[in-house]
C-alpha positions in Angstrom: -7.8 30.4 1.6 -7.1 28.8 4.9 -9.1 29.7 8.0 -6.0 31.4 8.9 -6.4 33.9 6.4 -9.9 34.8 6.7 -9.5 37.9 8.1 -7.1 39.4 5.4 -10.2 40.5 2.3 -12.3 42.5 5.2 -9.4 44.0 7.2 -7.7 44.5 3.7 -10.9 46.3 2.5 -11.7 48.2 5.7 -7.9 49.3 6.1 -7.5 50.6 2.4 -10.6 52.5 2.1 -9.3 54.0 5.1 -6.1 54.8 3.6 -7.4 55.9 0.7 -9.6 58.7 2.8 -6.4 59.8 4.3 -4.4 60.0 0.9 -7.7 62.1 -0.3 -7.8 64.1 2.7 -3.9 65.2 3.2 -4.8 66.2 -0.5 -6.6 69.4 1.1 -4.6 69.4 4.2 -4.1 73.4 4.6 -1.3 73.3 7.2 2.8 73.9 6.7 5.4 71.4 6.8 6.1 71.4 10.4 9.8 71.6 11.4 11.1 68.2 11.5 9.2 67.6 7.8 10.8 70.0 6.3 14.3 69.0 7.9 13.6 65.6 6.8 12.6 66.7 3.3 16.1 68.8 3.2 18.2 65.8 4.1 16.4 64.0 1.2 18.0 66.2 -0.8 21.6 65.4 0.7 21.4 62.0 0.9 23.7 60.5 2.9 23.8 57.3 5.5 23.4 59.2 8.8 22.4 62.7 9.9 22.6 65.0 13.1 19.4 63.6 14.9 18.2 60.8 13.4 19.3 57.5 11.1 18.6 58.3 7.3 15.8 56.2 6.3 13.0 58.7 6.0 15.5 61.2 4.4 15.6 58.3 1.4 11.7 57.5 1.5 11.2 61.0 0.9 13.3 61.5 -1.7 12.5 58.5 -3.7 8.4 59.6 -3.7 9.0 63.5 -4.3 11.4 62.2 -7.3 8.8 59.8 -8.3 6.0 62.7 -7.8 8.2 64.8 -9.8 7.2 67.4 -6.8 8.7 69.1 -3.5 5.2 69.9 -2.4 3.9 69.1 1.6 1.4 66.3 -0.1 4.8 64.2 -1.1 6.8 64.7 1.7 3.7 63.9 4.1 2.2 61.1 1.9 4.3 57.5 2.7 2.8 58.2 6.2 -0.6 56.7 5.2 0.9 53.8 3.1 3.2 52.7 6.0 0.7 52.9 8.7 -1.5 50.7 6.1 1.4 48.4 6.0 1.9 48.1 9.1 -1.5 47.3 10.1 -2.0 44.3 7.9 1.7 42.8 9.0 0.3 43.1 12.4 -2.8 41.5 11.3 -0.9 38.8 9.8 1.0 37.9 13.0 -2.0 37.8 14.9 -4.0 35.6 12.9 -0.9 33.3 13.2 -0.7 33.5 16.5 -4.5 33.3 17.9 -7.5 33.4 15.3 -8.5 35.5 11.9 -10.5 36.8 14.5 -7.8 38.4 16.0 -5.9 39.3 12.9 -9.2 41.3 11.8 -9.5 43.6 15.0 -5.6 43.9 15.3 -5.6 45.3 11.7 -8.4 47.7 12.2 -6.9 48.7 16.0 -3.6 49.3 14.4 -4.7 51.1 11.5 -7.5 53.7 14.0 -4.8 54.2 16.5 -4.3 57.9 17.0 -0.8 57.7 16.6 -1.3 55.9 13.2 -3.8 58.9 12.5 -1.2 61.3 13.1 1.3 59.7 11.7 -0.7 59.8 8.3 -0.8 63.6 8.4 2.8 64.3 9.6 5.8 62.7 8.4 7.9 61.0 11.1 10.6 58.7 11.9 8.0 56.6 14.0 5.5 56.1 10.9 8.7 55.0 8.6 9.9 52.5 11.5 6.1 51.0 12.3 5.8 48.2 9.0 9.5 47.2 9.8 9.2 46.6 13.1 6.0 44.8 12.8 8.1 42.8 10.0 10.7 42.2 12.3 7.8 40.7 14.8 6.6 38.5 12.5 9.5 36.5 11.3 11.3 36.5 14.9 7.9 34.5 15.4 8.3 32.4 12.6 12.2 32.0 12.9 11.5 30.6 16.5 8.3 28.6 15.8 9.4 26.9 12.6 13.4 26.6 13.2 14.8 28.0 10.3 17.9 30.6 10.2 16.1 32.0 6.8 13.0 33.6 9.1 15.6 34.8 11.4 18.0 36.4 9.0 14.7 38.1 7.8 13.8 39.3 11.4 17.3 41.0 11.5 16.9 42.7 8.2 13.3 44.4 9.2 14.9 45.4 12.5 18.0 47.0 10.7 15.7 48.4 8.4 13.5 49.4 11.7 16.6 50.8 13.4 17.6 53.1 9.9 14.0 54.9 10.7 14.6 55.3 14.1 17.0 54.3 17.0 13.9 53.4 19.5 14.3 49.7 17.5 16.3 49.0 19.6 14.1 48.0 22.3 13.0 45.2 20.2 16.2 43.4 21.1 15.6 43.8 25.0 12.3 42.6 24.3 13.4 39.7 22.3 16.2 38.8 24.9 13.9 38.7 28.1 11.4 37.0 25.6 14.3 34.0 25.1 15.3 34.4 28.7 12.1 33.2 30.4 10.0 31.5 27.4 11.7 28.7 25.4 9.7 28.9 22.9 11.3 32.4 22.0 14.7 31.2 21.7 16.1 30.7 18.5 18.6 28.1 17.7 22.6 29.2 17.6 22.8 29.0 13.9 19.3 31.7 13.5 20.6 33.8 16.5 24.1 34.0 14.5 21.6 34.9 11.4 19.7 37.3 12.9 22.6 38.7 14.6 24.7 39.0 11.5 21.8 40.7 9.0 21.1 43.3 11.6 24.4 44.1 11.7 25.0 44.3 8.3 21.6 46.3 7.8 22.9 48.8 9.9 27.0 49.1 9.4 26.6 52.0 6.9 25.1 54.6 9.7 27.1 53.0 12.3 30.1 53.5 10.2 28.8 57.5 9.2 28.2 58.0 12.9 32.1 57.1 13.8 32.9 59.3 10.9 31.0 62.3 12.0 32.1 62.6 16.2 28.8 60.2 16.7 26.7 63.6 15.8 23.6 61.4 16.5 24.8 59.6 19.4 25.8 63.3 21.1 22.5 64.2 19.9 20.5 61.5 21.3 22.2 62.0 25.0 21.2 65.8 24.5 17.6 64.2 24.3 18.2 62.5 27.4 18.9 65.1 28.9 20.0 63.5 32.5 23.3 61.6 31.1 24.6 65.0 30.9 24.3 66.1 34.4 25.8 65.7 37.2 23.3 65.2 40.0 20.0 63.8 37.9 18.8 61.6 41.7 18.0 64.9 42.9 16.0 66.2 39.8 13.5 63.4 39.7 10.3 64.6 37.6 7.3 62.2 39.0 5.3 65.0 37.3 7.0 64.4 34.2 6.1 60.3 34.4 2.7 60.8 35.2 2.3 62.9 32.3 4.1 60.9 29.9 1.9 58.1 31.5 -1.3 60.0 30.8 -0.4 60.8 27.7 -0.4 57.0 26.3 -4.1 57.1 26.5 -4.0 59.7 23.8 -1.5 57.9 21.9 -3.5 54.9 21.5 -6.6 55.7 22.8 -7.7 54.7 25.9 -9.4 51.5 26.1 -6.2 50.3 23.8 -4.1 51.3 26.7 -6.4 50.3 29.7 -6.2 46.5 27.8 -2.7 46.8 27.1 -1.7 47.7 31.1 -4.0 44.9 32.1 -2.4 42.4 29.4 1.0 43.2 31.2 -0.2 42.1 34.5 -2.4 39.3 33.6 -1.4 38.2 29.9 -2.9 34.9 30.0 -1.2 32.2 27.8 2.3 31.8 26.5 2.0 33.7 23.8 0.8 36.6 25.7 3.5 36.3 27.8 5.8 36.8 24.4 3.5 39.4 23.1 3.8 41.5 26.8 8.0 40.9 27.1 8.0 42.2 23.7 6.1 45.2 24.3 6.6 46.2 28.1 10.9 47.2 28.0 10.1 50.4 25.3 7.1 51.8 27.8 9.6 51.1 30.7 12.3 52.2 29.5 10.7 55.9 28.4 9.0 55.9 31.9 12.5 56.0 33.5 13.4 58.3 31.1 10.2 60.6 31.8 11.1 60.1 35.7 14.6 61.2 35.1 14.1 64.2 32.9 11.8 64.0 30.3 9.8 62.1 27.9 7.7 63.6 24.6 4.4 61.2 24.2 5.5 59.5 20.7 8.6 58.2 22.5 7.0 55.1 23.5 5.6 54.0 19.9 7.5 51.0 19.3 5.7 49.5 22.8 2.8 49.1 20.4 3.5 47.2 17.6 3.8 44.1 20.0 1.2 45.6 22.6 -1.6 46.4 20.1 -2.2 42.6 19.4 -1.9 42.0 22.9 -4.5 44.4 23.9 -7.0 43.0 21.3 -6.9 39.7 22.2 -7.0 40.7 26.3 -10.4 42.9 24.8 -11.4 39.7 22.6 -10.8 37.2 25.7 -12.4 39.9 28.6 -14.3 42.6 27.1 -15.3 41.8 23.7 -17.8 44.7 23.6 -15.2 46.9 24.0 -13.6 46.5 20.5 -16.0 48.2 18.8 -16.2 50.9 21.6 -12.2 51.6 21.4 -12.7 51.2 17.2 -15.8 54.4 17.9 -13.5 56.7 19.9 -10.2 56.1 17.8 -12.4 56.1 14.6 -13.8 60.1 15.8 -10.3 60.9 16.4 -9.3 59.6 13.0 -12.2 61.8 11.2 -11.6 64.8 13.1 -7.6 65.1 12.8 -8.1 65.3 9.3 -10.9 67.6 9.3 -8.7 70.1 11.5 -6.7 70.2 8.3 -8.8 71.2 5.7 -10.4 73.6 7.8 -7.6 75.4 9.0 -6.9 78.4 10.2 -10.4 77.5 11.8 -11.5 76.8 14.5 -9.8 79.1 16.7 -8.9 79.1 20.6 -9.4 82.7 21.6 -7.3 85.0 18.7 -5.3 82.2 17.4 -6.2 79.2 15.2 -6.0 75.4 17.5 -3.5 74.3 14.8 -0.9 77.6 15.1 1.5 75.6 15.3 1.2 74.2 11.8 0.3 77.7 10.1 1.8 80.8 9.3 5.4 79.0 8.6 5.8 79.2 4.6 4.1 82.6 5.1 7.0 83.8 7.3 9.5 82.3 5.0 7.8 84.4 2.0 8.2 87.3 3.7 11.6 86.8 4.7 12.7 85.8 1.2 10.6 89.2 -0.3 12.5 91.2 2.2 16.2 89.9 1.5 15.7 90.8 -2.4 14.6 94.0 -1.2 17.6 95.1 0.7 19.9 93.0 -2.2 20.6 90.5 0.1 23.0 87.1 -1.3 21.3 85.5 1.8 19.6 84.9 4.7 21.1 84.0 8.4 18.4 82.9 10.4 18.6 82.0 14.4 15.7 80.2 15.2 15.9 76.3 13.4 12.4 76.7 12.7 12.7 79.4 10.8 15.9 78.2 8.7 14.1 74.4 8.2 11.0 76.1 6.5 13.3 78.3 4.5 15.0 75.8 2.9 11.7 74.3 1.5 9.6 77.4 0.9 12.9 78.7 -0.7 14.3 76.1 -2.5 13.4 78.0 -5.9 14.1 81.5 -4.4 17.9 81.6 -5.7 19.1 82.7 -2.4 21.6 81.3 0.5 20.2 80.4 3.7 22.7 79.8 6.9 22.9 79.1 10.6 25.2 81.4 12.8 28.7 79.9 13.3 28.5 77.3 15.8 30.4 78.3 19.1 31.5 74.7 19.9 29.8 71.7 18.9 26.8 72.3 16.3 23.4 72.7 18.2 21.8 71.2 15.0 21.6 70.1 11.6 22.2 74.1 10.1 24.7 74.9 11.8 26.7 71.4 11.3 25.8 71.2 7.5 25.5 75.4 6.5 27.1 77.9 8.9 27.4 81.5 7.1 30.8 80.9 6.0 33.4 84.1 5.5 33.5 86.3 2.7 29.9 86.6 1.4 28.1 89.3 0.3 25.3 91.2 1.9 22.8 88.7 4.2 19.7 89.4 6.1 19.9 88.3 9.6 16.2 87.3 10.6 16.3 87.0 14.9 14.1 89.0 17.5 17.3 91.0 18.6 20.9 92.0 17.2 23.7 93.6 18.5 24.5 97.4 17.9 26.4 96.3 14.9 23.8 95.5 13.1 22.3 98.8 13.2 18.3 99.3 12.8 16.5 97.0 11.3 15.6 97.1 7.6 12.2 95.1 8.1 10.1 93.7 11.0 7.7 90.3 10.0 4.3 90.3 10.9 3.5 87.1 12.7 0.3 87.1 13.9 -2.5 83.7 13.8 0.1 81.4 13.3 3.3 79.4 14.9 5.0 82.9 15.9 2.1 84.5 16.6 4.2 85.4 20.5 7.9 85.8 18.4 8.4 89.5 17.4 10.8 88.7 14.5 12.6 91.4 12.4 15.2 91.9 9.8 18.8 92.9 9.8 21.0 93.7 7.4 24.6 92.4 8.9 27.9 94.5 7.9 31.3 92.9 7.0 32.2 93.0 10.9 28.8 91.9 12.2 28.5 88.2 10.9 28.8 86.5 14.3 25.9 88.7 15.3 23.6 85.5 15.6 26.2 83.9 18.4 
């Protein structure tokens, strides 16, 4: 073992016992599927190469460990999280050893894998957690391709990026990083023949969503400028949210913990060496980019994510060059953060924030969806119409054994999502239980009313209708 690779037995060790703890813990995790898991989980069952919001890898990572598990339940669909974070972590690990010291390839790992977003992302399932080990990937042979020469390293970096951009579109950014990166630093620019590689394996990575999305109306480009929000709109200079920026800003010291962001921000202004410089052009265009779009309209906290693959080793070695004593301080508050995420879990529904439980949100969903499912056998209902896309994603995994239909009103216009693109209540079906807070007079009274209380519709009075012939565009 080279002194290179010194720091790969501890961080290994340190990073899979943590892993480990996590796999253990999600085990007991009490909470439901939240709404985009259980949409996820649902297009793993309809595998295709694109779908309404996102790109389709973690629709086929989910379906390849619940076939593997033999098992739908929330502990499969949630459990790549972990691994990938884990993976992740030691590819970042890797690079930074390579690129500084083992010294720096310990405390990357062990930042990486304590982040709070690589805590969450180990509890929830999510498009960023699915796009974090190929995107560190991607870093690390786009750093070989251009240090060593070699097309092979650069055909690599355009596979993990393809791979990266299958999770989730934010990859992207990785290419206006790399191309300011090759702009202003020579050593970042690859030759002809490995941009022509790089070029050409991303591409073909990628070609079977690109080609889905021009056979589906680009659902997920339409979708994505939805998102945006201000591409739509006609005067978006005079909505300017500085409120919305500064909270978006604030929020990244959350994301990944605040001395991690303090040395990041600091590495951006003052990054030192060459390789800094790399690390920081790298990093800087996904956080800039989100802050404009914060500005403009705006911006959920996670949206920034793949600023850190890049920016995490940057911050550690700005703390390892500066502030060495504040490694183990950042490694304290993110390691808390990491123990108590997954004890809110397990001891859910408490604690509680006045009447309701902290974690409402994540409660009371498979509940709802048992009751909804009791109540359409009742009234021999064929199915199940549901407004709210909450409601219909959790009713397509608590229900997936229930022998009954579950639809999305008709779309007036474009779909508004995934149900009502993929399973709008079609014509001539029999009896179906429309599940909404209100109905029009056709509907008549309602057979059932859902009690809601201590969990994510605790403030939603829901109730049950059972639609007539004439009535089935009720939910419109």
């Amino acid at each position: 073992m080279t002194d290179r690779d010194a720091w790969l037995p501890r961080a290994a060790l340190l990073v899979g016992l943590l892993t480990i703890a996590r796999i253990v813990t999600l085990w007991f995790n009490r909470t439901d599927l939240f709404v985009d898991e259980s949409q996820y989980w649902l297009w793993g069952e309809r595998l295709d190469f694109g779908y309404y919001s996102k790109p389709p890898l973690i629709a086929w990572v989910i379906r390849a460990v619940t076939e593997i598990a033999g098992s739908d339940a929330p502990f499969w669909v949630r459990l790549p999280g972990a691994v990938f974070h884990a993976a992740a972590a030691l590819i970042l690990g890797g690079l930074a050893a390579r690129l500084y010291s083992a010294r720096a390839g310990f405390w990357a790992a062990v930042t990486y894998a304590t982040l709070p977003m690589a805590t969450l992302g180990s509890l929830l399932i999510s498009t960023d957690t699915i796009m974090a080990p190929f995107f560190a990937a991607a870093l690390l042979f786009y750093f070989r391709a251009a240090e060593s020469g070699r097309s092979s390293f650069a055909a690599l970096a355009g596979v993990a990026l393809g791979l990266a951009f299958l999770a989730k579109y934010a990859a992207v950014y990785f290419l206006v990083g790399a191309a300011f990166a090759a702009l202003l630093l020579p050593a970042l620019r690859l030759s002809l023949r490995g941009w022509l590689a790089f070029g050409l394996a991303f591409a073909a990575t990628i070609l079977p969503n690109l080609l889905w999305n021009l056979a589906n109306d680009l659902a997920t480009v339409e979708h994505t400028m939805d998102n945006a929000g201000w591409v739509r709109g006609d005067n978006w200079l005079a909505a300017l949210n500085p409120a919305g920026l500064a909270e978006f800003l604030f929020s990244q010291f959350v994301v990944v913990g605040p001395v991690v962001f303090a040395a990041l921000l600091w590495g951006y202004v003052r990054p030192g060496s060459p390789t800094g410089r790399a690390l920081a052009l790298l990093s800087i265009p996904a956080l800039v980019i989100v802050c404009v779009q914060a500005l403009l309209a705006q911006a959920y906290a996670n949206w920034g994510v793949a600023a850190y693959f890049a920016g995490t080793i940057l911050a550690v070695t700005v703390l390892l060059d500066r502030a060495p004593r504040a490694l183990p301080l950042s490694l304290f508050i993110n390691g808390a953060i990491a123990v108590a995420l997954p004890v809110l879990t397990i001891a859910a529904p408490a604690p509680l924030r006045g009447d309701e439980p902290l974690l409402a949100r994540y409660l009371g969903r498979a509940d709802l969806s048992r009751q909804i499912i009791a109540a359409a056998r009742d009234a021999d209902a064929e199915g199940v119409v549901a407004v709210d896309r909450d409601i219909l994603a959790d009713l397509f995994h608590t229900g997936r054994d229930a022998g009954l239909s579950f639809y999305a009103p008709r779309p007036d216009g474009r779909p508004r999502n995934y149900y009502e693109q993929n399973f709008p209540l079609p014509d001539g079906t029999g009896p179906v239980l429309l599940v909404a807070s209100g109905a029009p007079g056709c509907a008549g009274a309602p057979v059932v009313e859902f009690a809601t209380a201590g969990g994510a519709y605790a403030e939603s009075i829901l109730s049950g209708w059972l639609l007539p012939e004439g009535c089935r565009d009720a939910g419109n």
